[in-house]
C-alpha positions as CSV (number, residue, x, y, z in Angstrom):
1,X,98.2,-13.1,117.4
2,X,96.1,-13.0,120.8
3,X,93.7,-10.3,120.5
4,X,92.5,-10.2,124.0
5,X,96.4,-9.2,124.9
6,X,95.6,-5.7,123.1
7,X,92.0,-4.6,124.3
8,X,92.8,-0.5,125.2
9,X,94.6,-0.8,121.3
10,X,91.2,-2.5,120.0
11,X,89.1,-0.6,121.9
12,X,88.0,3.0,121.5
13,X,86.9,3.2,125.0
14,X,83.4,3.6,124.9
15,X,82.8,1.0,122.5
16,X,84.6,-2.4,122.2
17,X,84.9,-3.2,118.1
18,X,84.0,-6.8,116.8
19,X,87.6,-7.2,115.0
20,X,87.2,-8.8,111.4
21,X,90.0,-10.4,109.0
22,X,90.4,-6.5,107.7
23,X,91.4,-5.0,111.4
24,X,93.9,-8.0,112.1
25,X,95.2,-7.4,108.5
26,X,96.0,-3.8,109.5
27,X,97.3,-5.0,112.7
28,X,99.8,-7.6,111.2
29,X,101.4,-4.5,109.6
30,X,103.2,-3.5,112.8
31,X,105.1,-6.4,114.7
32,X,103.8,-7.8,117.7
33,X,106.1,-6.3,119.9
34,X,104.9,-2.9,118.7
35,X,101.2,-3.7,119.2
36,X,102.1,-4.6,122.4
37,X,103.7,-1.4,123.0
38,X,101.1,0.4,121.4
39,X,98.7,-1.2,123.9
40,X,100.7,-0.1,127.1
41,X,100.7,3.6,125.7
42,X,97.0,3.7,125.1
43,X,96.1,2.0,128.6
44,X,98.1,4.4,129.7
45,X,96.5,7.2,128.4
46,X,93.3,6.0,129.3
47,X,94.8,5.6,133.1
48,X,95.4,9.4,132.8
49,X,91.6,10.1,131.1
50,X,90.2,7.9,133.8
51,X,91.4,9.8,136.8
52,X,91.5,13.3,135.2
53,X,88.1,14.0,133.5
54,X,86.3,10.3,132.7
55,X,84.8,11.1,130.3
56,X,86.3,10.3,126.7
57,X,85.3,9.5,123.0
58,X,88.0,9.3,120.2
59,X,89.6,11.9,118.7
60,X,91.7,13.1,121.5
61,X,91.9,16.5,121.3
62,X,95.4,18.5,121.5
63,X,94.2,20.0,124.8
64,X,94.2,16.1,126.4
65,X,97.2,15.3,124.9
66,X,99.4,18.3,126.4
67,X,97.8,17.8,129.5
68,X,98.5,14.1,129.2
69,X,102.3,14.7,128.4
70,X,102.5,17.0,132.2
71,X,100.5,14.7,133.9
72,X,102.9,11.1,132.6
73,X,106.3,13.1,132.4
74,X,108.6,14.5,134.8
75,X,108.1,17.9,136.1
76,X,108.9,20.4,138.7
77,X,105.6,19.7,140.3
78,X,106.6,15.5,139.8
79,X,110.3,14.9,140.0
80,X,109.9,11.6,141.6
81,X,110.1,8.0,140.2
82,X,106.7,7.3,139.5
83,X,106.1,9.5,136.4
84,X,107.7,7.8,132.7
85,X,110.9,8.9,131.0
86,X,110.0,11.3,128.4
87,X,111.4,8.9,125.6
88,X,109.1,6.8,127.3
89,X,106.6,9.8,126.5
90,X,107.1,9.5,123.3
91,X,106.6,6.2,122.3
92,X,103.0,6.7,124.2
93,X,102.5,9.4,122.0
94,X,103.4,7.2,119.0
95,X,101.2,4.4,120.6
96,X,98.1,7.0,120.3
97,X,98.7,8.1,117.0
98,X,98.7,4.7,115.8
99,X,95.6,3.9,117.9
100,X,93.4,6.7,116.0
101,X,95.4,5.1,112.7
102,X,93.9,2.0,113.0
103,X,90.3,3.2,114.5
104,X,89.9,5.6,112.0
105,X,90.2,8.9,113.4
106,X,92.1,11.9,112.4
107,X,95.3,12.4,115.0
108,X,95.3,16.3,116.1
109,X,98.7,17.7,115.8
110,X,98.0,21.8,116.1
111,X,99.8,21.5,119.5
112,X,102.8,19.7,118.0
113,X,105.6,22.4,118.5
114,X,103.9,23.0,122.4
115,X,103.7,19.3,122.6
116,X,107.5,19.0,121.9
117,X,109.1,21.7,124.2
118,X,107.0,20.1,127.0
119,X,108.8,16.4,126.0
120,X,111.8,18.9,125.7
121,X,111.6,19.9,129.3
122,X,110.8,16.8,130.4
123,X,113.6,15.3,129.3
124,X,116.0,17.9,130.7
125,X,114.6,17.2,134.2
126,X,115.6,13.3,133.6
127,X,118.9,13.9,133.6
128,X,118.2,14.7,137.1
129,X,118.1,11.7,138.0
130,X,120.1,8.2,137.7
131,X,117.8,6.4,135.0
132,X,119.6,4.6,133.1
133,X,120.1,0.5,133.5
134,X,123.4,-0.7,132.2
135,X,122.7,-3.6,130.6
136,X,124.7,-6.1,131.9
137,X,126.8,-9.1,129.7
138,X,126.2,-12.7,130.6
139,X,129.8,-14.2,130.2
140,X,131.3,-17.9,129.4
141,X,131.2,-19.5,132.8
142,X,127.4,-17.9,134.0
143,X,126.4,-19.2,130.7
144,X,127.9,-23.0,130.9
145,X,126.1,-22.5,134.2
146,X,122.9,-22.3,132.9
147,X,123.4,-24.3,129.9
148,X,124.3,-27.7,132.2
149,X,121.6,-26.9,134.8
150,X,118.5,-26.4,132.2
151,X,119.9,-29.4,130.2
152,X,119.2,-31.3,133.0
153,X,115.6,-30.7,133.1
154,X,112.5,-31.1,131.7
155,X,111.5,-30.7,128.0
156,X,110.7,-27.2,128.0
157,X,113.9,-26.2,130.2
158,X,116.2,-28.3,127.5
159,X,114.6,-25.8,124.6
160,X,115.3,-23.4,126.5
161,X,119.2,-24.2,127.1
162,X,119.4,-24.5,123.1
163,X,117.6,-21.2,122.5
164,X,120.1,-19.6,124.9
165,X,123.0,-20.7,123.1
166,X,121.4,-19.4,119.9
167,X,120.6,-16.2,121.6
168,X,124.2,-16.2,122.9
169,X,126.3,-16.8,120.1
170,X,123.5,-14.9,117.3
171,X,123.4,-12.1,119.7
172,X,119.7,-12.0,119.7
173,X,117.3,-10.1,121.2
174,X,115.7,-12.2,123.6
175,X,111.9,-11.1,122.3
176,X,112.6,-11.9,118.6
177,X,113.3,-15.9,119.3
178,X,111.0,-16.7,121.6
179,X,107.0,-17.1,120.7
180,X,103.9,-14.8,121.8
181,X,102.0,-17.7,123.2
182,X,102.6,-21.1,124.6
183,X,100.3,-22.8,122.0
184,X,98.3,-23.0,119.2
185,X,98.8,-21.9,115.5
186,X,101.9,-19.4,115.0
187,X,101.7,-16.2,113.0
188,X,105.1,-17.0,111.0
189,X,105.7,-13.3,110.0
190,X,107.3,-13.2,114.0
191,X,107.5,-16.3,114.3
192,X,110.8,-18.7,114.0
193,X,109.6,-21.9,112.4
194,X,111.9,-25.2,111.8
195,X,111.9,-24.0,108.3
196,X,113.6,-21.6,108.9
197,X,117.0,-23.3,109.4
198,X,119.3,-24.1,107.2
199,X,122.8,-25.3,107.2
200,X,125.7,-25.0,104.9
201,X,129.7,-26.4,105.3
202,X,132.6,-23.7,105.3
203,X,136.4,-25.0,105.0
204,X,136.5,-24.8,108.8
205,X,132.7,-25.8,110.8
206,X,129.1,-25.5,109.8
207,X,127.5,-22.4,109.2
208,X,123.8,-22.6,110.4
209,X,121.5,-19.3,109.0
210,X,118.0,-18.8,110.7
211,X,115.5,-16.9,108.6
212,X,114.2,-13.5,111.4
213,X,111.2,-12.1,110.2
214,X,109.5,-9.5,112.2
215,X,112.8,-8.4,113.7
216,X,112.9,-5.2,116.0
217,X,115.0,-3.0,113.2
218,X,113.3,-4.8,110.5
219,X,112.1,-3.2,107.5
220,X,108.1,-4.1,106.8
221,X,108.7,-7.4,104.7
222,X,112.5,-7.0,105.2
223,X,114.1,-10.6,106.3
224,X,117.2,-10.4,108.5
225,X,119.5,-13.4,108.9
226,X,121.3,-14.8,112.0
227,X,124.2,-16.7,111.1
228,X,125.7,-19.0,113.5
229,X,129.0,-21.5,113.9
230,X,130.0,-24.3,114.6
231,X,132.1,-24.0,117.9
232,X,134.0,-27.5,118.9
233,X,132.5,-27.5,122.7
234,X,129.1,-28.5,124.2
235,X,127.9,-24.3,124.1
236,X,128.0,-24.9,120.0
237,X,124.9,-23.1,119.0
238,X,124.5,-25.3,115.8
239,X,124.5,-28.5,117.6
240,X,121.8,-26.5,119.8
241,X,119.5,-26.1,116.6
242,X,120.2,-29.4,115.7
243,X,118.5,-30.7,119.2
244,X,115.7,-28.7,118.5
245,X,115.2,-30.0,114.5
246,X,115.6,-33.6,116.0
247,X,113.0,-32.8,118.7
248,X,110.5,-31.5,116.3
249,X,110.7,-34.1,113.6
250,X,109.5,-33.7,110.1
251,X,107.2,-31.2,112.0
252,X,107.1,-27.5,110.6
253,X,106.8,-25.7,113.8
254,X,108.8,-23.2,116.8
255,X,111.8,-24.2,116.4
256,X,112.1,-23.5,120.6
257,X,109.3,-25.7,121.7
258,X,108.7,-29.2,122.4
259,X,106.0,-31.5,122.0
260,X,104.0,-32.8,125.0
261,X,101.5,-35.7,124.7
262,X,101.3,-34.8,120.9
263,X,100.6,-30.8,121.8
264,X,103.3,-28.5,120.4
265,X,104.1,-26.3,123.2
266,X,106.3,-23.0,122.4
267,X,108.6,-20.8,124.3
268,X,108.1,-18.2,125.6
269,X,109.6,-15.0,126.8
270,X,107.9,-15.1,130.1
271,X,108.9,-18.6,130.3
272,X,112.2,-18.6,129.1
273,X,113.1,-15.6,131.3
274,X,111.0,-17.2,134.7
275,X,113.3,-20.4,134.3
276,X,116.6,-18.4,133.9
277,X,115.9,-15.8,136.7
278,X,115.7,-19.0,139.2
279,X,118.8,-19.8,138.4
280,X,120.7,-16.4,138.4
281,X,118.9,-15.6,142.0
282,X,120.3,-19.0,143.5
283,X,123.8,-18.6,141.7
284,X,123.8,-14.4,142.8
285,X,124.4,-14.2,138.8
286,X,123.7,-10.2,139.1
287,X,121.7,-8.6,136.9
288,X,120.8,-11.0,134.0
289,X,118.3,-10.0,132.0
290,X,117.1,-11.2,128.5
291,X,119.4,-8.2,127.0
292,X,122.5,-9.8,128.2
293,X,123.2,-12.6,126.2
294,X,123.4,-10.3,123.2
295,X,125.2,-7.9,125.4
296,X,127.7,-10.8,126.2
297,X,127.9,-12.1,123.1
298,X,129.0,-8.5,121.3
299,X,131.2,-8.1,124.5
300,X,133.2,-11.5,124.1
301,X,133.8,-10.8,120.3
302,X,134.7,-7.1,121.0
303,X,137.5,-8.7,123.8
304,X,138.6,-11.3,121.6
305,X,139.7,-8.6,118.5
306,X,136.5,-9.0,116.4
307,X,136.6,-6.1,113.8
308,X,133.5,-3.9,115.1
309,X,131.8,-4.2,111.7
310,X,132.1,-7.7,111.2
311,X,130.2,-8.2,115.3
312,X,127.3,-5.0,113.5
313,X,127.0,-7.2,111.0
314,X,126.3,-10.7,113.1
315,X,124.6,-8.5,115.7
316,X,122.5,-7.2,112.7
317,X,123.3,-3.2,114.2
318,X,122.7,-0.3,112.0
319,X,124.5,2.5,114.1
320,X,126.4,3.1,116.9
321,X,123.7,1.1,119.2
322,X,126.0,-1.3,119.3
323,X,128.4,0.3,121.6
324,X,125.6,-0.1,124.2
325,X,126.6,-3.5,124.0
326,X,130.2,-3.6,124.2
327,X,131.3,-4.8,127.8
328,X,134.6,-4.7,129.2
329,X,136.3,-7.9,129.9
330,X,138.6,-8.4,133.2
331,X,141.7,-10.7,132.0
332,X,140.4,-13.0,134.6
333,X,137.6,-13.2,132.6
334,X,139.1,-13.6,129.7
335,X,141.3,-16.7,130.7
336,X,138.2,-18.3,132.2
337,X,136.7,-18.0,129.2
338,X,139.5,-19.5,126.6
339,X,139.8,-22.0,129.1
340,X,136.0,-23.4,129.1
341,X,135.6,-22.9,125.3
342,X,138.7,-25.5,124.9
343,X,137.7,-27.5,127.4
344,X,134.3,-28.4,127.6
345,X,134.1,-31.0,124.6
346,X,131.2,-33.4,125.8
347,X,128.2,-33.5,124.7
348,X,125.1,-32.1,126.0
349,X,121.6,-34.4,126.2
């Protein structure tokens, strides 16, 4: 947990708060990814307090938060880019609830209904405008790609070739296996540690479960599993985990890291998605971004005639999110990739 990631969340803005063991208990409630979140809402609100007024002590008052909510979203008077999406909006709005949560002070909600017609109207004049990303699948051949070129390289770009295959094949998000620093001590509620692997024989392969805690659709204490198999090619995600277990030792540690002159080092998003965008800009891979190996491992299943509950259930989806997910295949696409999952048998260092 690096505090000095979160100061607007830690801070009340006129006074900076000497955090003891009973704030970061509190903060250990949400995930990191939330706080995270939570921080970008609050800076931004502070943004908005900064070059409206100045002036500002906690509570905020119903007043700052309407005019907050017109001055972030889109309006008549602001149809351009630069203001937020009002779901966006309201996530911030989250963010600065939780902020007066965790500092203490009552969250004013007389406004609420006015509050909501404004996120209401807001929302209506998106639709305006073309926001939405498709997320975009990484299929077979990008991914063998990657795989042989990052296998190639130094220590941390061979973790992360095995954490892509994981990622891949688990349909992960990309946030929940990779690590919120590069080193030091991990908080193992969001963290995936070498213990948390283990491996069991079915009539067929080798089933390998990863223990997720702090997952994005988590309950609070709520452990989700990702179950992986065996596959008889060098993108196996097992033998993957079984790289990183032989690279760790008897160590209980990331499970995507790698030592370095005794010095556990741990993967990052940051880093895992800076050494993969090199790649996909050289190789014109368009739009790869951490969201599409789940997106292209839901899509390849969905192609192949996976039952839809059976890729929910791997994918660990609650709803109909998943069909955000699903991808079309071309039948070019669908030979290639038949053709390099039965042929690529070596091994990878």
């Amino acid at each position: 947990m690096e505090l000095s990631k979160i100061p607007h969340f830690t801070s009340t803005r006129t006074t900076h708060i000497p955090l003891n063991w009973k704030h970061k208990h509190i903060i250990s409630a949400w995930s990191w990814s939330t706080v995270l979140s939570y921080n970008a809402g609050v800076k931004k609100f502070l943004n908005f307090i900064t070059q409206t007024s100045g002036y500002f002590s906690l509570p905020a008052t119903t007043k700052q938060l309407f005019k907050f909510c017109l001055w972030a979203g889109r309006t008549d008077t602001a149809p351009s880019t630069g203001p937020i999406t009002s779901k966006t909006l309201t996530k911030y709005l989250f963010a600065i609830q939780a902020w007066h949560l965790f500092h203490g002070f009552t969250y004013l909600m007389e406004s609420k209904a006015q509050i909501n017609l404004v996120l209401k109207a807001c929302a209506k004049k998106d639709t305006e405008f073309n926001l939405k990303k498709e997320k975009t699948a990484i299929h077979i051949p990008q991914l063998k790609v990657l795989v042989e070129l990052l296998s190639k390289g130094d220590k941390a770009e061979k973790a992360i070739a095995n954490l892509m295959l994981v990622t891949f094949w688990g349909m992960c998000r990309m946030k929940e296996v990779t690590y919120s620093k590069r080193q030091g001590k991990l908080c193992r509620t969001d963290s995936i540690m070498t213990s948390d692997v283990s491996f069991r024989r079915s009539k067929t392969n080798t089933i390998a479960t990863i223990s997720l805690r702090g997952a994005k659709t988590a309950k609070p204490g709520e452990v989700q599993i990702i179950k992986l198999s065996s596959k008889p090619n060098k993108l196996c995600p097992v033998a993957a985990i079984l790289r990183r277990l032989e690279e760790a030792g008897n160590s209980d540690t990331s499970l995507f890291g790698f030592f370095e002159e005794g010095i556990r080092n741990h993967i990052t998003r940051e880093i895992a998605m800076l050494k993969i965008s090199q790649i996909t800009i050289s190789r014109a891979f368009p739009g790869i971004t951490g969201h599409s190996f789940r997106v292209g491992g839901a899509s390849l299943r969905h192609t192949l005639g996976i039952p839809v509950r059976h890729i929910c259930n791997l994918g660990r989806w609650k709803s109909d999110s998943y069909k955000l997910y699903i991808k079309p295949y071309e039948q070019e696409d669908i030979d290639n990739a038949l053709i390099l999952l039965a042929n690529n048998s070596e091994t990878l260092v």
